[in-house]
N, C-alpha and C positions, 0 to 999 in steps of 0.2 A: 564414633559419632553416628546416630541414626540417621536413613534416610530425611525426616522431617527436619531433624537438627542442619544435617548441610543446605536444606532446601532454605532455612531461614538465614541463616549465616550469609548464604550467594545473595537474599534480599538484603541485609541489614543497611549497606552503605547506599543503598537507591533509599529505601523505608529513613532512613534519618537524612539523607538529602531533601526527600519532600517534605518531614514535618520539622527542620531546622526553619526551611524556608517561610513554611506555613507560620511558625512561633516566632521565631528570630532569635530564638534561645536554645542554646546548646543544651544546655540542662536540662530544660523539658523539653526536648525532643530525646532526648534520651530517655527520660522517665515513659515518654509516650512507648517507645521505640519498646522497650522492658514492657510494658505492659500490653504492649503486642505478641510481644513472643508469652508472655504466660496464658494469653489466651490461645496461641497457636497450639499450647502444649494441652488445651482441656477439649478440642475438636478431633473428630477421627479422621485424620486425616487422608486412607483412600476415599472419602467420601468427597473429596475435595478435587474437581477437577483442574483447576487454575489457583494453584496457589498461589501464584506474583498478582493475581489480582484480589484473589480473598484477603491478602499481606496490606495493599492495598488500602482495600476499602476499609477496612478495622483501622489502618492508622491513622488512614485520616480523617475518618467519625472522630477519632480519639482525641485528634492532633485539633481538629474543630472545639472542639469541647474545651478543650486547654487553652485554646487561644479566648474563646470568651470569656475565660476565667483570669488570663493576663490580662485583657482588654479593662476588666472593674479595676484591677490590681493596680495599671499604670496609671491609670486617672488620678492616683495618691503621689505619684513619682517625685521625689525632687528634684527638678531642673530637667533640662532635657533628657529622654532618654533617646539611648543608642542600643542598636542588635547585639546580642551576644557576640564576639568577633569568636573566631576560630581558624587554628592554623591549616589551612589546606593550601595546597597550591594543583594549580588547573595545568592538565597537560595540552599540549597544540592538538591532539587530537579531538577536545571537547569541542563541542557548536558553540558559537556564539551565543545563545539564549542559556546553556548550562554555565558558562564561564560569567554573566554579567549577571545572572539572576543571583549569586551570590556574593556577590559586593555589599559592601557598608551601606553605600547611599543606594542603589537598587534597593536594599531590603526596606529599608525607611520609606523608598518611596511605595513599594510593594504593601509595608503595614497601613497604608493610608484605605486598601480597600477594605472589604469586607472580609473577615474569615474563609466564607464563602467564595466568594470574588478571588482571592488568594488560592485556593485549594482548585478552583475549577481552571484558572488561567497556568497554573502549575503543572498540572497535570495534561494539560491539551500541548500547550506551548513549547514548556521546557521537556516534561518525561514523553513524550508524545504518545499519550494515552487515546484512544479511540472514544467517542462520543457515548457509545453504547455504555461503554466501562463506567466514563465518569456520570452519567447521570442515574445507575446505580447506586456507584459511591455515596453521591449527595442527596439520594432520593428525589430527584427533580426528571423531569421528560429532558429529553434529547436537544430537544428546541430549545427548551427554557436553558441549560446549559452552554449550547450554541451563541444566547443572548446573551448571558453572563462573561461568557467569554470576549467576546467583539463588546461591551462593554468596560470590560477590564482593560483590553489591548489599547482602547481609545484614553482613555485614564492614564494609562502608563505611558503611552506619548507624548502625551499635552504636559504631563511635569517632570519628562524626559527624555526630551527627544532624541537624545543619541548617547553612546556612554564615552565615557572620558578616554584619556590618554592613558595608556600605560602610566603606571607613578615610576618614576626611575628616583629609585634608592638613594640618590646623591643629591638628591634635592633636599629629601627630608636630613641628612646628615647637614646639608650646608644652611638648613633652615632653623634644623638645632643646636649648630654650630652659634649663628645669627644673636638667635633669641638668647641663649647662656649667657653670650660675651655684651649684652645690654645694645646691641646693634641694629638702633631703628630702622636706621637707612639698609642697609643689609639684608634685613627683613622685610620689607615693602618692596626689596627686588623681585622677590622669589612670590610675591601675593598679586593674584589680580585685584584689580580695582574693586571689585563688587563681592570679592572673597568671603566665607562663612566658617565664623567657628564655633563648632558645636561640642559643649564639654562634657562628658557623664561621670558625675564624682559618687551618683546616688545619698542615700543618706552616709556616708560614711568620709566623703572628703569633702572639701569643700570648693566649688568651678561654677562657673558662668552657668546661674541661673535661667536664661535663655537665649539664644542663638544669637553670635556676635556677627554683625554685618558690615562690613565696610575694611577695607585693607589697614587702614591708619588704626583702626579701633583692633581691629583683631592683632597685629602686632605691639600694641602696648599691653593690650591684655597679655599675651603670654610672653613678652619679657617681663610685665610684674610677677606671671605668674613660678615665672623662674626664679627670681629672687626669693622664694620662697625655700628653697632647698638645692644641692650641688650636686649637681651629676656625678654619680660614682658609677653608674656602667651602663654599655648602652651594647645593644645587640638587635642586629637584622632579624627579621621575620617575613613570613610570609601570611596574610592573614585577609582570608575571606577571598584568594585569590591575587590580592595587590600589596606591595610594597609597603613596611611595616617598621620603626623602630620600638624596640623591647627597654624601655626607659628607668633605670633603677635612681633614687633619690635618696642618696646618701644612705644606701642600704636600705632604709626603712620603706619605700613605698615603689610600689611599680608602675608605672603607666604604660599606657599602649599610646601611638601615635602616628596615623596615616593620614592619606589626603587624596582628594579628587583633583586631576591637574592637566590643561587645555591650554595649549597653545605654549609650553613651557611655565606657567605660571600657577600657581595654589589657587581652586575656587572655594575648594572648602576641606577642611581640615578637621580631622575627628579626633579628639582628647576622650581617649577612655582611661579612668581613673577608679572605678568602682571596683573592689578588690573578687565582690561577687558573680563580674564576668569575667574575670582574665582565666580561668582556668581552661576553657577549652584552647586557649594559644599556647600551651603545652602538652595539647592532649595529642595531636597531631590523628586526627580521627580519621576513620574509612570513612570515608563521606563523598557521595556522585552528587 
């Protein structure tokens, strides 16, 4: 391996941490991720002083570029959509802002900004990138970056102010325990009041065309939606961070199925069913 080649490799898993984050898509931040390195490979590289920052700024010109291009793409979505999940798990040595910036619902509430807004609060925040760096990156002054960011930060408060509880695994077991066995009451134990369920089937299954609110409704909803098909295996994951069941139905179909949970109770509960994301929960990816 040349020099260059190991200088990208030691980038790769920071370079797809910030443009998964950026996109919310495994897969194209991968695509990005590849088309960074083929542009690494047509630059001379002693002419390169800072390659972790040239790596950088090309992915996320890149990683910008893609996300406006997701941005027209989801407008068409059926039904809610949800981030690509992917299987990582965060070790105790990670900061706080590395560990929650990759969650399910962080990222949802993260896509709510701008492209822009995303890549600048990213980079300041979580990789702790210097001011000089990012307004480089995004062709903007020091200041204007500055703005963007204390703009971001205040956004990200106000529709979230704090992150949840650890999910402990035996929730989601005894929740899909609950829902299988047609157990209303069972179900409504383990949901807050004001719970939310958000299901991504895409075009290719069919789930709650938009976000189900209320404890009573979200538990009838997915005991019908159980009736639908028989659990034939179910396996733990770790995904995006948080507690995860790997849901097979009757062999033919897979779902993914976590949840955000406060005070002991489910607030909101994410059904991914689109067979188009589940691949990064097997990829088990080098990803900061």
């Amino acid at each position: 391996m040349s020099a260059a080649d190991e200088v990208f490799a030691a980038e790769r898993p920071r370079l797809l941490g910030l443009v998964y984050r950026i996109l919310a898509s495994y897969a194209d931040a991968e695509d990005v991720v590849q088309e960074t390195w083929i542009r690494w490979q047509a630059v001379e590289h002693d002419a390169i002083a800072r390659p972790a920052a040239y790596l950088t700024t090309i992915a996320t010109r890149l990683a910008l570029d893609r996300a406006r291009m997701l941005a027209r793409r989801r407008e068409d979505y059926v039904g809610p959509w949800l981030p690509e999940p992917v299987a990582v798990q965060r070790g105790p040595e990670d900061h706080a802002e590395l560990v929650e910036s990759l969650t399910l619902g962080f990222l949802l509430v993260l896509g709510r900004l701008s492209p822009t807004e995303r890549a600048v609060w990213l980079l300041a925040d979580v990789f702790g990138e210097p001011y000089t760096d990012i307004a480089s990156v995004i062709g903007k002054s020091e200041a204007a970056c500055r703005q963007i960011a204390s703009r971001a930060r205040r956004r990200l408060r106000e529709e979230r102010p704090g992150p949840p509880q650890p999910l402990d695994p035996g929730v989601l077991r005894r929740l899909l325990a609950a829902v299988s066995a047609g157990d209303l009451e069972g179900t409504l134990e383990l949901l807050d009041a004001r719970a939310v369920l958000l299901s991504d089937g895409g075009p290719a299954h069919r789930a709650a065309r938009h976000p189900v609110v209320g404890a009573d409704r979200v538990a009838r909803l997915a005991i019908n939606l159980a009736r639908r098909g028989e659990v034939s295996a179910v396996g733990e994951a770790v995904v995006n961070g948080e507690a995860a069941l790997v849901v097979e139905l009757e062999g033919a179909m897979t779902l993914v199925l976590t949840a955000e949970q406060h005070d002991g109770r489910i607030t909101c509960l994410y059904l991914l069913l689109n067979p188009e994301k589940l691949s990064g929960i097997f990829a088990h990816p080098a990803l900061t």
